[in-house]
C-alpha positions, 0 to 999 in steps of 0.5 A, a space after each residue: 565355313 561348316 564342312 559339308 559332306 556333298 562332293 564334287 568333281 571337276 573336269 578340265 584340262 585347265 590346271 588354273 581353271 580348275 584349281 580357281 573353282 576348286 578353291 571357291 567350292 571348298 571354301 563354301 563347305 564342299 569336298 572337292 576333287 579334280 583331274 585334267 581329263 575323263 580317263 584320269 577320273 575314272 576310277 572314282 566311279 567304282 566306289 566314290 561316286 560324286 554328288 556333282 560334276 563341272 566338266 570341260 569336255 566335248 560333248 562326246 566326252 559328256 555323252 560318256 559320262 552321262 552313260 556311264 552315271 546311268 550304269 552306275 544307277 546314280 543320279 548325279 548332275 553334270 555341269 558342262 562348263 566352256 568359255 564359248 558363248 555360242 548356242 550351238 555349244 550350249 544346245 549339244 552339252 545339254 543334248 549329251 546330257 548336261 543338267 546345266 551349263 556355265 560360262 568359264 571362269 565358274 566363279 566369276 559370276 559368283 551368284 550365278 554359280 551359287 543358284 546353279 548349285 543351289 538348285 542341282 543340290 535340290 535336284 540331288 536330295 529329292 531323287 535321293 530321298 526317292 530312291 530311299 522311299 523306293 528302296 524301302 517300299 520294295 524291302 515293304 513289298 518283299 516283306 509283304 509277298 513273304 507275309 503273303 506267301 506265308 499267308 497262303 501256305 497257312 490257309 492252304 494247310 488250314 483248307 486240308 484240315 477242313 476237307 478232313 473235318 468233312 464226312 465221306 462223300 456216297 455215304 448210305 446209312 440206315 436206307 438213306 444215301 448222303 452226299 455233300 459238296 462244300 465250295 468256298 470262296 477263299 482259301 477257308 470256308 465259314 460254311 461246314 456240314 455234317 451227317 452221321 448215324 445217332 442209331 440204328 433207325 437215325 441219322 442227323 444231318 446239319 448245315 451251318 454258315 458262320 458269320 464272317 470269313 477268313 481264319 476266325 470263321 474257319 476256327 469256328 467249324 473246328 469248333 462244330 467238328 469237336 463238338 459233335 464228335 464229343 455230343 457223340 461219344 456223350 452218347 455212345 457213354 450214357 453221359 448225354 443224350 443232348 445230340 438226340 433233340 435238335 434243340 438241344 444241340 443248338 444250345 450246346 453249340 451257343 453255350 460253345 460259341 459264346 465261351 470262345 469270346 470270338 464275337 462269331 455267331 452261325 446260322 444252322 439247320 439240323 435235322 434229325 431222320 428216323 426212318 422206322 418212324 418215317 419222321 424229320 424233327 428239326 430245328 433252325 437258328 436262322 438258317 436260310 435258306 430253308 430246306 427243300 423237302 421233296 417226294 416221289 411225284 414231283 411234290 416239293 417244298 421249302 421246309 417251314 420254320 424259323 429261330 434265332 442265330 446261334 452264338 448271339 443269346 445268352 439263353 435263347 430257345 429253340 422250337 423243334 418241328 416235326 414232318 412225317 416222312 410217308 413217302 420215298 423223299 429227298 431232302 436238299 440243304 443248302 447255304 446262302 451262297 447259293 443264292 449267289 450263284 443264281 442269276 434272277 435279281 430278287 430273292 423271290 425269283 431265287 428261290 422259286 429257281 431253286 425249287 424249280 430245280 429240286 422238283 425237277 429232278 434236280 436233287 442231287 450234288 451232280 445234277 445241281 453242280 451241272 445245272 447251276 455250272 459250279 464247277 466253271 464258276 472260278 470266283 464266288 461272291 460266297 461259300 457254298 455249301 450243299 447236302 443232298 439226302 435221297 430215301 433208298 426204302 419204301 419204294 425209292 430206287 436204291 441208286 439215287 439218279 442225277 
């Protein structure tokens, strides 16, 4: 017969019991090994543990060794093997831990014999292959907390980047004070913002929210960093004054958008301040939802206007609109995700809240993160991204209040 590679191991102090079972397992194509006791096999269980075991012992003796099996982490089957019949004997083998019993002489009953180890062979392969698919599906777990863990270390370095990327908070600049707060979901955010002086009477300030999440989207609000910092050194050259009209700064960011072949497209509000003409002019690619513009008296209102998204057309146009600034004013931009955080169910109800809270008084970065409780808010269904410009002339307090 084709040798096998399973192996066997039989107990018992019966030198011709055991040499009889020997021979008819190895003549059925098992390796076989036998000792007379316990003691004299012990030493196959440091490195060469058997497949099967036929053992004549006590059922002390089959409690021992099921123990040890266990310690060893392997599965391996012991027939108790006895030439009494009794129920009792058959109970307490089985109860030490035996998986079968069989009545000596083994082979006598040759048939019988061959089921039981038919089916303790069946019993051997399937526990082997699930320890191979649970060793493999821990070397896959580890792998994936390593893939994981590298993961975060990367999105944590990416989140630095992004917190540079950001203007300095308190900022004053041509009489306005300028703040912002950025809160994102993830590690990354797809939402970004800036403010910076264009002269000395002007200062744009724009919004943005990016399509998607995760590292491609955060790749996109490098892309608006760059960008602007280059539409700012154009000007400061005389190569471009491209960052001085609202429409044409959206353009420039499509045209970007639509070379990097990302598929990613942003919403934006950008407007443009000039405080000795007392006046806003902006655009808007699809940004909502839309500014608050507010006035000394209580006076507020969501600014008009709307346009396409930005990164999606090949050549799309864009309608600039103006609003004069006569009044000490506070202008608050925010990000869809705000809308999130605010507990009515329709986008109506949302809103009116939002204006509620900015007429109010509620204009600021401080007073909105207490009022709307951001900072007890530990998993955001999106990101959250706000700036709050305050006029410090004509009137307005020069300390903006919370």
């Amino acid at each position: 017969m084709t040798s096998r590679t399973e192996r066997i191991l039989i107990i018992d102090a019966d030198e011709k019991a055991r040499t009889d079972l020997a021979r008819y397992l190895e003549a059925r194509g098992f390796y076989v090994t036998g000792y007379r006791d316990l003691a004299s096999a012990k030493a196959l269980f440091d490195d060469n543990i058997p497949d099967v075991i036929f053992a004549d012992l006590p059922p002390e003796s089959i409690r021992d060794l099921a123990n040890r099996l266990e310690e060893a982490e392997t599965f391996t089957p012991i027939v108790a093997c006895s030439s009494s019949e009794s129920s009792a004997d058959v109970v307490s083998a089985l109860r030490a831990g035996a998986a079968d019993f069989v009545l000596k002489p083994c082979n006598d009953d040759k048939g019988a014999l061959d089921d039981v180890i038919g089916k303790l062979f069946d019993r051997v392969r399937v526990n082997r292959l699930n320890q191979l698919y649970r060793q493999e599906l821990e070397e896959a777990n580890r792998d994936l907390r390593d893939g994981i863990a590298e993961l975060r270390a990367d999105q944590r370095a990416g989140r630095k980047v992004q917190l540079r990327m950001l203007p300095e908070h308190e900022q004053v600049m041509s009489g306005l004070h300028v703040d912002h707060m950025i809160k994102p979901s993830l590690y990354l955010s797809g939402d970004f913002l800036d403010y910076f002086r264009i002269s000395d009477d002007k200062v744009l300030v724009y919004i943005a929210d990016v399509s998607g999440h995760g590292a491609s989207s955060a790749f996109v609000t490098v892309l608006l960093k760059n960008l602007t910092n280059r539409l700012q050194r154009n000007l400061r050259r005389g190569s471009s004054e491209d960052i001085l009209y609202p429409d044409r700064f959206l353009e420039r960011i499509n045209s970007e958008l639509l070379d990097t072949g990302l598929g990613k497209h942003v919403t934006v509000f950008v407007g443009i301040i000039s405080l000795s003409e007392r006046k806003l002019n902006y655009a808007v690619g699809a940004h909502f939802p839309m500014p608050i513009l507010s006035f000394e008296g209580g006076e507020a209102a969501f600014l008009e206007g709307s346009g396409l998204p930005v990164g999606l057309f090949e050549t799309p146009e864009w309608e600039v609109y103006e609003v004069p600034l006569n009044k000490p004013f506070h202008l608050t931009l925010f990000s869809d995700g705000i809308l999130e955080v605010i507990r009515e169910k329709g986008l109506d109800e949302k809103e009116r809240t939002l204006l509620e809270l900015v007429s109010g008084g509620r204009h600021t970065i401080a007073s909105l993160n207490e009022a709307l409780h951001l900072e007890q808010i530990t998993e955001l269904p999106d990101d959250i991204a706000i700036v709050s410009v305050t006029d410090t002339i004509n009137g307005s307090d020069n300390t903006p209040s919370n």
